[in-house]
mmJSON file of the N, C-alpha and C atoms, coordinates in Angstrom:
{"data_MODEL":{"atom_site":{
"group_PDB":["ATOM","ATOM","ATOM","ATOM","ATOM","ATOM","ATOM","ATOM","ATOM","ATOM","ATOM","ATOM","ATOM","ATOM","ATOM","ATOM","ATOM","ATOM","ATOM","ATOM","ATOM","ATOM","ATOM","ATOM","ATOM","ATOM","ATOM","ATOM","ATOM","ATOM","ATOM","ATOM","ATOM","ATOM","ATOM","ATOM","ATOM","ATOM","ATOM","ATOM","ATOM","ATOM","ATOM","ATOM","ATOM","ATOM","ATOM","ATOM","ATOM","ATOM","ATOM","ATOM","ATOM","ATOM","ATOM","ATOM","ATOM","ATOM","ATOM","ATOM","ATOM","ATOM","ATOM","ATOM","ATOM","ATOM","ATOM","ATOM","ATOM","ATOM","ATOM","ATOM","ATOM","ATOM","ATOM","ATOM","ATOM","ATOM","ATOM","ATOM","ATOM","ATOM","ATOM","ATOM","ATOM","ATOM","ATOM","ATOM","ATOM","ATOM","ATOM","ATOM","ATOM","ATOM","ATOM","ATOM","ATOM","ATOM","ATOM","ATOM","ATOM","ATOM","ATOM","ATOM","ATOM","ATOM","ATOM","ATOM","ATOM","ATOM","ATOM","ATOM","ATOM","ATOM","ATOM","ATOM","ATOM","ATOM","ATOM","ATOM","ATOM","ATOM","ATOM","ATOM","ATOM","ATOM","ATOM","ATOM","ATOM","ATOM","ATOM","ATOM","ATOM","ATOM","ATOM","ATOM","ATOM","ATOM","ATOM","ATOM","ATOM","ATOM","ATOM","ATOM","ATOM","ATOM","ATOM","ATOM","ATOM","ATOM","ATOM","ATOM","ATOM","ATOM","ATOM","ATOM","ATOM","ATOM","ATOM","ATOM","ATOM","ATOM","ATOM","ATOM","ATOM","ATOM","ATOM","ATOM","ATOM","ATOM","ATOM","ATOM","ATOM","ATOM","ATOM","ATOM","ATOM","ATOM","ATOM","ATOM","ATOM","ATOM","ATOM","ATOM","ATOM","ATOM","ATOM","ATOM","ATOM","ATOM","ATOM","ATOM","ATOM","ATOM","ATOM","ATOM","ATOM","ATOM","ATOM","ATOM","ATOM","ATOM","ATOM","ATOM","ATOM","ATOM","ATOM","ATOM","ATOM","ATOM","ATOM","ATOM","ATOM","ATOM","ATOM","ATOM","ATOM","ATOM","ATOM","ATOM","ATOM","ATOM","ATOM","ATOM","ATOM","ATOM","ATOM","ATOM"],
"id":[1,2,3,4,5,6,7,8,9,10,11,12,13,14,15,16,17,18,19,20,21,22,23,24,25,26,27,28,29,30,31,32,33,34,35,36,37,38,39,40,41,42,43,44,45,46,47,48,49,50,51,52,53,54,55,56,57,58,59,60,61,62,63,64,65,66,67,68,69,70,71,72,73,74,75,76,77,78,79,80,81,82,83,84,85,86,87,88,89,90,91,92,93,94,95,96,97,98,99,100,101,102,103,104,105,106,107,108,109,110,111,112,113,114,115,116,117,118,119,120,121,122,123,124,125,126,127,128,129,130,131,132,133,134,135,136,137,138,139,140,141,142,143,144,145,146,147,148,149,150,151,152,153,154,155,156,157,158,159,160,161,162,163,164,165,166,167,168,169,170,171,172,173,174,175,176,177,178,179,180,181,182,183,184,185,186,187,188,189,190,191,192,193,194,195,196,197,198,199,200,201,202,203,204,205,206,207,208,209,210,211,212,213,214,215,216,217,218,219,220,221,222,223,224,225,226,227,228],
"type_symbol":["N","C","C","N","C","C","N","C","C","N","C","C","N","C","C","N","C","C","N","C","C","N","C","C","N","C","C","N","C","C","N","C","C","N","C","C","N","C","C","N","C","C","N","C","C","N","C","C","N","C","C","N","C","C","N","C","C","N","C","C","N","C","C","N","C","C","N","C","C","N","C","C","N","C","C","N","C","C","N","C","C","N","C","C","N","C","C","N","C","C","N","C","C","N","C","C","N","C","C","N","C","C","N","C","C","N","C","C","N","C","C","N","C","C","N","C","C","N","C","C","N","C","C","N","C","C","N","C","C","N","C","C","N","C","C","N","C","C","N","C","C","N","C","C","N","C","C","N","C","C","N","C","C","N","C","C","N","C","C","N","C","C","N","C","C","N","C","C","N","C","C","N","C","C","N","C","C","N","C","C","N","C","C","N","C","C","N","C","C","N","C","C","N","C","C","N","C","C","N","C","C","N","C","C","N","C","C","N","C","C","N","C","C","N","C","C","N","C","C","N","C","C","N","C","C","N","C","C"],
"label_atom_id":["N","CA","C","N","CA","C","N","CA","C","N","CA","C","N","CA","C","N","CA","C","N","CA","C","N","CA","C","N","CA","C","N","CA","C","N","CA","C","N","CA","C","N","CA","C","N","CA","C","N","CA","C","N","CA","C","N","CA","C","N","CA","C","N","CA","C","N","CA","C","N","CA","C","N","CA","C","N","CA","C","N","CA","C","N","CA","C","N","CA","C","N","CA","C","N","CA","C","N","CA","C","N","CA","C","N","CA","C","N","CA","C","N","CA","C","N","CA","C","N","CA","C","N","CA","C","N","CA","C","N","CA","C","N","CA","C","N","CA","C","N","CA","C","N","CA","C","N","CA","C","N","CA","C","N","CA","C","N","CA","C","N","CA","C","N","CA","C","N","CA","C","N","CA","C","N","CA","C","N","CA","C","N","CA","C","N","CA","C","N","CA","C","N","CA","C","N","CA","C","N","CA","C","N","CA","C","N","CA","C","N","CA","C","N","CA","C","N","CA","C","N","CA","C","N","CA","C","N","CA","C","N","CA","C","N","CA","C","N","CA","C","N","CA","C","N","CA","C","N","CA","C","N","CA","C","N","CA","C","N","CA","C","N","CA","C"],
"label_alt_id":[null,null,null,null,null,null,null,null,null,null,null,null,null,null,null,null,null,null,null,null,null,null,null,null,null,null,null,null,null,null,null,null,null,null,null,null,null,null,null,null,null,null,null,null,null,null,null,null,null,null,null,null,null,null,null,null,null,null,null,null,null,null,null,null,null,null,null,null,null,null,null,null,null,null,null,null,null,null,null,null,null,null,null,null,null,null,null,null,null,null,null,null,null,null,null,null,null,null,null,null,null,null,null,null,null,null,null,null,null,null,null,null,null,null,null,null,null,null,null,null,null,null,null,null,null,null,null,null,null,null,null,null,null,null,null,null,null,null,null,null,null,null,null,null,null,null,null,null,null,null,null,null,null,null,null,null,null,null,null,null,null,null,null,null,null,null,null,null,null,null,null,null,null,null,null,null,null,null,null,null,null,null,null,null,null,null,null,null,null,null,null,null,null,null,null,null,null,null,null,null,null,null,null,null,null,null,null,null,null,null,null,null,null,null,null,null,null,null,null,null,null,null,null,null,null,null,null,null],
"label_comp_id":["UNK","UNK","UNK","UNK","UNK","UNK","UNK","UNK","UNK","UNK","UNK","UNK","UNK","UNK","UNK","UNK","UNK","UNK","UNK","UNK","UNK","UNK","UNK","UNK","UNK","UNK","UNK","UNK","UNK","UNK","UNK","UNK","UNK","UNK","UNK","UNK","UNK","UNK","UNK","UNK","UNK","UNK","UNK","UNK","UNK","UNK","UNK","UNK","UNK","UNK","UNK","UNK","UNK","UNK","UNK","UNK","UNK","UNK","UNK","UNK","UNK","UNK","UNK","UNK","UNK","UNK","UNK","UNK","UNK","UNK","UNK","UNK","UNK","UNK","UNK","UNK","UNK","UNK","UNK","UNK","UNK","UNK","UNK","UNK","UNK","UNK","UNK","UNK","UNK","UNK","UNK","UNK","UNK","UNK","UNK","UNK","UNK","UNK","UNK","UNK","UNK","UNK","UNK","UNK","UNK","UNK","UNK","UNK","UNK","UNK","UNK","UNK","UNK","UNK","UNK","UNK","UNK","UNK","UNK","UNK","UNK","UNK","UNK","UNK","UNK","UNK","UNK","UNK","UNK","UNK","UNK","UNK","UNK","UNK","UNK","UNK","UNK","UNK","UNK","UNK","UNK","UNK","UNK","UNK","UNK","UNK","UNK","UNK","UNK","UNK","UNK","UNK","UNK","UNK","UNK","UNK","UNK","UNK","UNK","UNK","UNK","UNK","UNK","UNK","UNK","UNK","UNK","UNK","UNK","UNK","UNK","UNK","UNK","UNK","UNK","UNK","UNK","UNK","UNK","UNK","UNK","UNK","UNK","UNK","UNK","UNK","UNK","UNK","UNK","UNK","UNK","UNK","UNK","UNK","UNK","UNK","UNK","UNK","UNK","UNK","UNK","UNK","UNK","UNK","UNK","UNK","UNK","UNK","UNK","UNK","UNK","UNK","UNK","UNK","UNK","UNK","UNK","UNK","UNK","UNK","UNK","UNK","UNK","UNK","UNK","UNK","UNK","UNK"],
"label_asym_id":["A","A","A","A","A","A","A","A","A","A","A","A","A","A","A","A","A","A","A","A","A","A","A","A","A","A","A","A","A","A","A","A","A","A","A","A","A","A","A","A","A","A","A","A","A","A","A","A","A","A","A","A","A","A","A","A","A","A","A","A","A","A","A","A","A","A","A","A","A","A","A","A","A","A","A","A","A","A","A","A","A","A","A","A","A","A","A","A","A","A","A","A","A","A","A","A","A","A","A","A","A","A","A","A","A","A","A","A","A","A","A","A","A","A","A","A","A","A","A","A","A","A","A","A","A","A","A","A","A","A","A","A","A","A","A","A","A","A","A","A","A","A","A","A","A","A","A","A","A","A","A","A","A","A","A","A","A","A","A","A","A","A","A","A","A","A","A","A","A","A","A","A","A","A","A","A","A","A","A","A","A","A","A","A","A","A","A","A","A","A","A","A","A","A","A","A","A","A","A","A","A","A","A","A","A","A","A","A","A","A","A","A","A","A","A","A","A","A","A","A","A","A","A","A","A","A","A","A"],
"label_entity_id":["1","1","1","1","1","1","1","1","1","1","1","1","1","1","1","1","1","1","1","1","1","1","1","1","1","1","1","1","1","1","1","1","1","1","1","1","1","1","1","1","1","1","1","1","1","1","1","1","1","1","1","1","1","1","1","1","1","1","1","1","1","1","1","1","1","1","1","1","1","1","1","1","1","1","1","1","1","1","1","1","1","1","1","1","1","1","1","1","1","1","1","1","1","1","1","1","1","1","1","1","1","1","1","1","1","1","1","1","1","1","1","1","1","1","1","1","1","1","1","1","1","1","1","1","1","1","1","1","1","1","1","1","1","1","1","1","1","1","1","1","1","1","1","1","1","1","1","1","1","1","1","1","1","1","1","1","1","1","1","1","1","1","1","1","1","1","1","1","1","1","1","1","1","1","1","1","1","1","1","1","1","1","1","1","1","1","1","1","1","1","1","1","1","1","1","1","1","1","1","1","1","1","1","1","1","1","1","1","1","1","1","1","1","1","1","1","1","1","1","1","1","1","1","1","1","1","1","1"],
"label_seq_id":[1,1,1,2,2,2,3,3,3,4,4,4,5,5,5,6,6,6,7,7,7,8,8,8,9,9,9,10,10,10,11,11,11,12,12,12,13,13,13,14,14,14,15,15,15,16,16,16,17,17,17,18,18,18,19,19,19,20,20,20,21,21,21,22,22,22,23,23,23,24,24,24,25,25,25,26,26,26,27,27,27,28,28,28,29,29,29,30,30,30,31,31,31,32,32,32,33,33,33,34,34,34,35,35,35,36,36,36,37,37,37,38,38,38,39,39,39,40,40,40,41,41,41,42,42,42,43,43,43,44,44,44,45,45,45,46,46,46,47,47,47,48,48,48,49,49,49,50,50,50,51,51,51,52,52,52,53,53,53,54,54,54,55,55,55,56,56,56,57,57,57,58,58,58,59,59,59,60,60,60,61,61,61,62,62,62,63,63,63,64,64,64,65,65,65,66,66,66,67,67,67,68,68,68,69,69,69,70,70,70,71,71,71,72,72,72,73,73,73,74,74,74,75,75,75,76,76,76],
"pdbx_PDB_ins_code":[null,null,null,null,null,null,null,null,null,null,null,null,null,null,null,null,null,null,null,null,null,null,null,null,null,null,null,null,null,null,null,null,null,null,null,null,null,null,null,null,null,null,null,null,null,null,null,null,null,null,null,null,null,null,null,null,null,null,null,null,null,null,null,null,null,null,null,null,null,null,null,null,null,null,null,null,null,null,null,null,null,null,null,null,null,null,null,null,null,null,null,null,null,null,null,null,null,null,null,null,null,null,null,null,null,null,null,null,null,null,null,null,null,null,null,null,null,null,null,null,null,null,null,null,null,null,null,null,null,null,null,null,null,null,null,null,null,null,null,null,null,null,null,null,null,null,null,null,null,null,null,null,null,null,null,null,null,null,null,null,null,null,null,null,null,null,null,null,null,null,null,null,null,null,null,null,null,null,null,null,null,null,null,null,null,null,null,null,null,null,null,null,null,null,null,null,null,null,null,null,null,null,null,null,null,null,null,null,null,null,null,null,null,null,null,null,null,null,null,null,null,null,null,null,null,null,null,null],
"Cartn_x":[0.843,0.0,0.886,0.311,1.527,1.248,2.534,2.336,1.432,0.573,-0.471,0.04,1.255,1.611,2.212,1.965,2.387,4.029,4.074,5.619,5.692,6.992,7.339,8.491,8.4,10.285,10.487,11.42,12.172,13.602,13.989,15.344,16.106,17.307,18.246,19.294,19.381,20.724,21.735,22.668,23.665,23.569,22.881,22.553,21.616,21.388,20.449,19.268,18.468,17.305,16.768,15.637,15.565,13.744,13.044,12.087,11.807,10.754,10.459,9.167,8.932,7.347,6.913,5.546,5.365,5.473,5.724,6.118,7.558,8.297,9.532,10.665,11.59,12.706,14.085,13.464,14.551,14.435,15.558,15.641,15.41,14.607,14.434,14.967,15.032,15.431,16.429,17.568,18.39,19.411,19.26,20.007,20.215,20.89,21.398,20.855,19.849,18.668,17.195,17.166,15.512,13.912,14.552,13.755,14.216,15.178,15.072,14.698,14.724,14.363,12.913,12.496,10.693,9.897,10.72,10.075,9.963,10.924,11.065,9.896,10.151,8.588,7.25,7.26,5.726,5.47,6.648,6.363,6.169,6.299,6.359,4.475,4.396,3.034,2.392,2.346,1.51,1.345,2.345,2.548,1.558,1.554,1.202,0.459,-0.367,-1.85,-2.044,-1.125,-0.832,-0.775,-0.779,-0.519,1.061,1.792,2.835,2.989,3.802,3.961,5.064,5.788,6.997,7.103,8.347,8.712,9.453,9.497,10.432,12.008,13.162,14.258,13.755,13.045,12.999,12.437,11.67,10.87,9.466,8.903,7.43,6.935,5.351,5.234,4.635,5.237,5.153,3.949,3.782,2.862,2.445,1.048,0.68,0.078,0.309,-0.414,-1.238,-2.511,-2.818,-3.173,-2.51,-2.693,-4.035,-4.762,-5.086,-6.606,-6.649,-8.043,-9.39,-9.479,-9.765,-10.603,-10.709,-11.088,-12.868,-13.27,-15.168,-15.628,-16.697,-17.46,-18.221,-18.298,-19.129,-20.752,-21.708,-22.948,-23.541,-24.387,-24.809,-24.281],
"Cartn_y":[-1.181,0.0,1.242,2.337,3.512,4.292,5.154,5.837,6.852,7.223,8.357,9.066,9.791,10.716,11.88,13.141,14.227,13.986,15.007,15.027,16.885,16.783,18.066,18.447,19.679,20.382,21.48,20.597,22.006,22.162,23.215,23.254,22.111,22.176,21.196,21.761,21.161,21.287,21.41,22.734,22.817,23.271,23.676,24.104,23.2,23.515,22.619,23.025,21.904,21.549,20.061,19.76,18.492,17.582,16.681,16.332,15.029,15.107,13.391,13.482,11.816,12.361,12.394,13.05,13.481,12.308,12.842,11.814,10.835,10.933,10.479,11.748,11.333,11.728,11.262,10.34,10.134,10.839,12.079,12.556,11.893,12.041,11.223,12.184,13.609,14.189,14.91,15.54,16.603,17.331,18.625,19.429,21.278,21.485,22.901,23.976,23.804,24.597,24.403,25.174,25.052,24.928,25.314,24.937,23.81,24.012,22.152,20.439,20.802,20.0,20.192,21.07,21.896,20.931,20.906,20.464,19.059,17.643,16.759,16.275,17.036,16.843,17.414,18.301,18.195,17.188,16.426,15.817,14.098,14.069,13.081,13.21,14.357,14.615,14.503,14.22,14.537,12.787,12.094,10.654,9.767,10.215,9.461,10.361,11.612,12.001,12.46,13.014,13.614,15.297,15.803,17.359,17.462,18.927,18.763,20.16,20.068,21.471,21.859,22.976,23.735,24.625,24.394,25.722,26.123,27.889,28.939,28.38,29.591,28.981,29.126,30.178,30.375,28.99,28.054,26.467,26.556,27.96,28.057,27.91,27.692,27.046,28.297,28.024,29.077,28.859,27.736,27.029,25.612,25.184,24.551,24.082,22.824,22.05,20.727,21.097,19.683,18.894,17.747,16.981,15.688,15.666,14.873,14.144,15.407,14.752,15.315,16.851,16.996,17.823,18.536,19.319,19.522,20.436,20.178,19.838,18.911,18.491,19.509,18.862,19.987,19.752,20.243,19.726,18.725,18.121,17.272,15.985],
"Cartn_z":[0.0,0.0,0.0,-0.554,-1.18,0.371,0.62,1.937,1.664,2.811,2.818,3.77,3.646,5.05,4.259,4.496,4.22,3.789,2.589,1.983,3.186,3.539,4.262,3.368,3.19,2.761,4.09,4.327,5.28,5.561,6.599,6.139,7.094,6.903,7.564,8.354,9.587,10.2,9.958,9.856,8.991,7.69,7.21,5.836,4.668,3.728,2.348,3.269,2.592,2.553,2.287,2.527,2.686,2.889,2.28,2.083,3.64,3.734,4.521,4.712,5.133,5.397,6.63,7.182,7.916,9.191,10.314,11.287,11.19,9.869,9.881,9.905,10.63,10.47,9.446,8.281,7.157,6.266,5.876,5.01,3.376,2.936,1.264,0.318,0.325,-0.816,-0.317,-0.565,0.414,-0.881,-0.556,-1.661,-0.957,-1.641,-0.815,-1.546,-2.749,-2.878,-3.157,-2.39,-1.919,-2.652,-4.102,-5.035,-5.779,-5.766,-5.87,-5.564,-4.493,-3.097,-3.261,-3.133,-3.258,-4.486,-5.543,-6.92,-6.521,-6.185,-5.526,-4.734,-3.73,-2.719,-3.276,-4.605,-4.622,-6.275,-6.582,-7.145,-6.166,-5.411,-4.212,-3.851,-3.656,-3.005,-4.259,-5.297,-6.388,-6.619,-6.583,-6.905,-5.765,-4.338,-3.399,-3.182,-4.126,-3.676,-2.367,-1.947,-0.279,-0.649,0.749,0.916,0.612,0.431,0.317,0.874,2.119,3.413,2.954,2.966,2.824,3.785,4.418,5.593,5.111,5.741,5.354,6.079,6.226,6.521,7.989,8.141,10.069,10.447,9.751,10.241,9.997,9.985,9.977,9.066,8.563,6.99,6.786,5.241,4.545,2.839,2.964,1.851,1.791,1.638,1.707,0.254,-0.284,-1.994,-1.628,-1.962,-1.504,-2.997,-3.354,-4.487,-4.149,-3.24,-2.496,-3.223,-3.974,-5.093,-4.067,-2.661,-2.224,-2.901,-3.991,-4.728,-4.504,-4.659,-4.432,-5.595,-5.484,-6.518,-6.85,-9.049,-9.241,-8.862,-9.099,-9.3,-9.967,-10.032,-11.125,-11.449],
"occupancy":[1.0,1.0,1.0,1.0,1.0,1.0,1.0,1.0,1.0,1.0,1.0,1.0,1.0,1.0,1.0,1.0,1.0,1.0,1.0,1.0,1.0,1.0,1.0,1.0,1.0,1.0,1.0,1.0,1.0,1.0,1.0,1.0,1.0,1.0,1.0,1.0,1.0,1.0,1.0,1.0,1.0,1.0,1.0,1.0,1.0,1.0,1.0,1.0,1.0,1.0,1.0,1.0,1.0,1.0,1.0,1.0,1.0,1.0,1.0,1.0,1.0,1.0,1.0,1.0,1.0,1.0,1.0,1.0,1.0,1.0,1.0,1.0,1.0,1.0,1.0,1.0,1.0,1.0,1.0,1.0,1.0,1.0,1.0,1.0,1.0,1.0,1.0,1.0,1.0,1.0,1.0,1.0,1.0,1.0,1.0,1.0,1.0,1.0,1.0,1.0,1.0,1.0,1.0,1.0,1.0,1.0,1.0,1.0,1.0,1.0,1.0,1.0,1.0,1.0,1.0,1.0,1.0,1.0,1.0,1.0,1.0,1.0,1.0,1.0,1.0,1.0,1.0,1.0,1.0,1.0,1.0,1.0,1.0,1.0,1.0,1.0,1.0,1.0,1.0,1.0,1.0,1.0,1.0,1.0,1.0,1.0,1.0,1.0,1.0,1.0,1.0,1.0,1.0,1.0,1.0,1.0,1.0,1.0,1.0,1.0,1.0,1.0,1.0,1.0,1.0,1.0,1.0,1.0,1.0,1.0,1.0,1.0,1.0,1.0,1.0,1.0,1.0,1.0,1.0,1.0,1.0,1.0,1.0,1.0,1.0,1.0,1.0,1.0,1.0,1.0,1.0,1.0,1.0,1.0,1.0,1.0,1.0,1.0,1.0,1.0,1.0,1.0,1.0,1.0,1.0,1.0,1.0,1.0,1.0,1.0,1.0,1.0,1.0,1.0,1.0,1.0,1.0,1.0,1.0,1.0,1.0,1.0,1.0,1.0,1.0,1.0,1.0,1.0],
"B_iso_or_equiv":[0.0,0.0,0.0,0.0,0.0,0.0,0.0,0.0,0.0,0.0,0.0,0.0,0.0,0.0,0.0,0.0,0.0,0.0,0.0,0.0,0.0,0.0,0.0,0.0,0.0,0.0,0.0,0.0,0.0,0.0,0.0,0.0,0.0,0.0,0.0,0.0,0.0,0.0,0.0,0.0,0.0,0.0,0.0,0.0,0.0,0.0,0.0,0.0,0.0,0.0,0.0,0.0,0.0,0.0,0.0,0.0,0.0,0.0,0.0,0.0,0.0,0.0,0.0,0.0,0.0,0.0,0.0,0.0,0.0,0.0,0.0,0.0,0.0,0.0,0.0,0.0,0.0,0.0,0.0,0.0,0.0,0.0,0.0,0.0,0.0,0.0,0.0,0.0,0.0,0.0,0.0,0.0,0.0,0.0,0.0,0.0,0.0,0.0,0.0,0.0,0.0,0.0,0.0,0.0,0.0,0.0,0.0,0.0,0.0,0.0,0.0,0.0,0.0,0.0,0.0,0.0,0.0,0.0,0.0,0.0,0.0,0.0,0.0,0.0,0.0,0.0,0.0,0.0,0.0,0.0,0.0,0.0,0.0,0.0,0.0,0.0,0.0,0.0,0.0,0.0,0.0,0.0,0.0,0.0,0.0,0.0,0.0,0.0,0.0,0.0,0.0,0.0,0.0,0.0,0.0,0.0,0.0,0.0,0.0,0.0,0.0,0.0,0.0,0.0,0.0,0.0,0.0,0.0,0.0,0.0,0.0,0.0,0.0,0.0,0.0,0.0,0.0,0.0,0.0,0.0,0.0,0.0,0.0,0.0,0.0,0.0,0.0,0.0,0.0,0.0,0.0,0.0,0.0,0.0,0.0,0.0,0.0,0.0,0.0,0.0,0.0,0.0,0.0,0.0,0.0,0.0,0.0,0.0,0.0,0.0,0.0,0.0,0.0,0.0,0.0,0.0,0.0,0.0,0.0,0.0,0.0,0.0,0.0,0.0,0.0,0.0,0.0,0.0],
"pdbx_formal_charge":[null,null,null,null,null,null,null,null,null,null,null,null,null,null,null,null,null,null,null,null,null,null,null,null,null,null,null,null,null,null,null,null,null,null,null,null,null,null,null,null,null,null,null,null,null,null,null,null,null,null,null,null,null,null,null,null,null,null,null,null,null,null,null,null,null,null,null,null,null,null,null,null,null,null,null,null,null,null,null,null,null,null,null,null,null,null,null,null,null,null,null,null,null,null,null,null,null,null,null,null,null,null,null,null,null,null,null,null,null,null,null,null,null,null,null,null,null,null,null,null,null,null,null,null,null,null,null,null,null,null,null,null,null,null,null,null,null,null,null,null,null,null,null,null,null,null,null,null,null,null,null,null,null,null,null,null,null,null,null,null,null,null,null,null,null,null,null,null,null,null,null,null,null,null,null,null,null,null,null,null,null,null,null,null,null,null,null,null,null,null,null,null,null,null,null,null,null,null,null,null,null,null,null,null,null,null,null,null,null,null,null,null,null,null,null,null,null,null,null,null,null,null,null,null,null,null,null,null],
"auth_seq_id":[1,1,1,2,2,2,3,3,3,4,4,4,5,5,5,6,6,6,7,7,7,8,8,8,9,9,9,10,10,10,11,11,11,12,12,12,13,13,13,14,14,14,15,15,15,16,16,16,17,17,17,18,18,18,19,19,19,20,20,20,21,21,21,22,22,22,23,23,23,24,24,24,25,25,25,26,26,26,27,27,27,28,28,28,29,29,29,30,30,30,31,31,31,32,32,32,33,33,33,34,34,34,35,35,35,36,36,36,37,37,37,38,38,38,39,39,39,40,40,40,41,41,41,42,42,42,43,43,43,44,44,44,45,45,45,46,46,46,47,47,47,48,48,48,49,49,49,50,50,50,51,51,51,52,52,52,53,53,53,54,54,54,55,55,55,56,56,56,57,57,57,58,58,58,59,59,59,60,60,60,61,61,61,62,62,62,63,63,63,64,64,64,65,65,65,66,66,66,67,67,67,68,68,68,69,69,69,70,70,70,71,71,71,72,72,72,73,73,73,74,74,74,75,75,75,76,76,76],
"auth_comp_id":["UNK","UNK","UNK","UNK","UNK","UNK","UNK","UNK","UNK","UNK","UNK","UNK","UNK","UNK","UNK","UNK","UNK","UNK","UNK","UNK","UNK","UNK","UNK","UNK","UNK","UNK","UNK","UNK","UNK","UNK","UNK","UNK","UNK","UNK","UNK","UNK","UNK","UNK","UNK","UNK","UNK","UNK","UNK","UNK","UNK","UNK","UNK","UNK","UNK","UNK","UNK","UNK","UNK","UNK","UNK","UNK","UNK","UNK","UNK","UNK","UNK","UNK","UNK","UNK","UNK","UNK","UNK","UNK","UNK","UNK","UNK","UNK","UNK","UNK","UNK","UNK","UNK","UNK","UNK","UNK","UNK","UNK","UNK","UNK","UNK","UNK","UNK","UNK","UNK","UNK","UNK","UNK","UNK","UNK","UNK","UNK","UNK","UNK","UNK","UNK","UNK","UNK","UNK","UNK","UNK","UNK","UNK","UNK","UNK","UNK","UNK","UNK","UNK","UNK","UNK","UNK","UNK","UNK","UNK","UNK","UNK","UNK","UNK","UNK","UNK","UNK","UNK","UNK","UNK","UNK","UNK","UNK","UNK","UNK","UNK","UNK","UNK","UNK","UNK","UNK","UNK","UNK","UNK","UNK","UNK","UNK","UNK","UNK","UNK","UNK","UNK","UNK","UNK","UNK","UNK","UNK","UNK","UNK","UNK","UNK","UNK","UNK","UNK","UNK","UNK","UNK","UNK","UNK","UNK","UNK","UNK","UNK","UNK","UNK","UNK","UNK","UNK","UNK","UNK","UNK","UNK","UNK","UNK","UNK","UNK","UNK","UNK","UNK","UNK","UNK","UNK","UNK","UNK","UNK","UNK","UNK","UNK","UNK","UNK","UNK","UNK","UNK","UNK","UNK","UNK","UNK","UNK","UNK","UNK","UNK","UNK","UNK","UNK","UNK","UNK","UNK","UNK","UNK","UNK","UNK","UNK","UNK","UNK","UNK","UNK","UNK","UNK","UNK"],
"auth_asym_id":["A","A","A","A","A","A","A","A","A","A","A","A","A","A","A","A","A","A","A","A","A","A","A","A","A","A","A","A","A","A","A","A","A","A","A","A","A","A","A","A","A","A","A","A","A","A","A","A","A","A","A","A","A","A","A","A","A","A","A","A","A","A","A","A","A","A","A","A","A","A","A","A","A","A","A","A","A","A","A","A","A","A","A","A","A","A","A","A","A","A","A","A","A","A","A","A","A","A","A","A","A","A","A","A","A","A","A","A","A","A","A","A","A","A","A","A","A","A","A","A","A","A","A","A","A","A","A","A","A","A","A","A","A","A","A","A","A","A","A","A","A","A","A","A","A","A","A","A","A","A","A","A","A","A","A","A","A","A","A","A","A","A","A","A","A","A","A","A","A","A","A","A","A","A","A","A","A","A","A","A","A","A","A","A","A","A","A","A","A","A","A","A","A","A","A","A","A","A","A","A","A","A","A","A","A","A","A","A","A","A","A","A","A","A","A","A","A","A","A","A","A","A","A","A","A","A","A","A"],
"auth_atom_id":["N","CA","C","N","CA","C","N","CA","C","N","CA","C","N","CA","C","N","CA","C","N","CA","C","N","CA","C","N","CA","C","N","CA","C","N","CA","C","N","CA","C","N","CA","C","N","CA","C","N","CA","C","N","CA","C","N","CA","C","N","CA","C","N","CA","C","N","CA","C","N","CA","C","N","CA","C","N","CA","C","N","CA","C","N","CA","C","N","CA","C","N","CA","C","N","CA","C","N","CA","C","N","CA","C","N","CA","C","N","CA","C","N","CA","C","N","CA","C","N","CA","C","N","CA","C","N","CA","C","N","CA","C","N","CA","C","N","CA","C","N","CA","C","N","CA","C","N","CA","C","N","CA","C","N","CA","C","N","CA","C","N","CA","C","N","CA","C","N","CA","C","N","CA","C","N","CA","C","N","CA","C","N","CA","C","N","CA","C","N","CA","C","N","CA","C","N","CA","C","N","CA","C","N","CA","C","N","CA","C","N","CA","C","N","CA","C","N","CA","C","N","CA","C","N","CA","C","N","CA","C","N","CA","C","N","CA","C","N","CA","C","N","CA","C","N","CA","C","N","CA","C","N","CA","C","N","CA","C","N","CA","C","N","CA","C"],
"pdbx_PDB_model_num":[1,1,1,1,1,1,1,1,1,1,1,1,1,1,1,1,1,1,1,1,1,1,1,1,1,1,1,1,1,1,1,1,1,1,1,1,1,1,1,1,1,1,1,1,1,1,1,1,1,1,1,1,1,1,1,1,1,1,1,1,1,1,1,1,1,1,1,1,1,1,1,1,1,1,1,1,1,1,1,1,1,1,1,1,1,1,1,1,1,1,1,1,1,1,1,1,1,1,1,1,1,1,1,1,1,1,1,1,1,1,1,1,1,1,1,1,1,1,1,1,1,1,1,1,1,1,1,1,1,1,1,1,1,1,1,1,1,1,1,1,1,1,1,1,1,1,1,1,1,1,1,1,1,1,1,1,1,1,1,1,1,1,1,1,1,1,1,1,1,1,1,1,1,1,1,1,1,1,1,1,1,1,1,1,1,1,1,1,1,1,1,1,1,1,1,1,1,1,1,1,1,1,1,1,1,1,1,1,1,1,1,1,1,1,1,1,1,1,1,1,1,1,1,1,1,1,1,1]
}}}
């Protein structure tokens, strides 16, 4: 079964940046710019149909994508 847990980008200890999912602490993507790393995880969140959070460098989030198929129905 594919994971259903939030893709996170945030920054890293020591510098870069870096992807995991929510509730883990294993880095899966790691790169020393931030749009790079960014593209990674919301192609992660797009694959496994999850949200995909991004924090600024201070830690706080700064954007939220939800790929989740949460969208409102139309009418009819």
């Amino acid at each position: 079964m594919a994971d259903k847990r939030n893709v996170w980008t945030v920054p890293l200890d020591g510098g870069g940046w870096g992807n995991h999912y929510e509730g883990s602490t294993r880095i899966m993507d790691r790169g020393s710019r931030k749009a790079d790393v960014q593209k990674q995880g919301r192609e992660r969140a797009r694959e496994h149909k999850v949200e995909h959070i991004i924090q600024k460098a201070d830690g706080t989030i700064g954007e939220r994508n939800s790929y989740g198929g949460d969208s409102p129905r139309r009418p009819g």
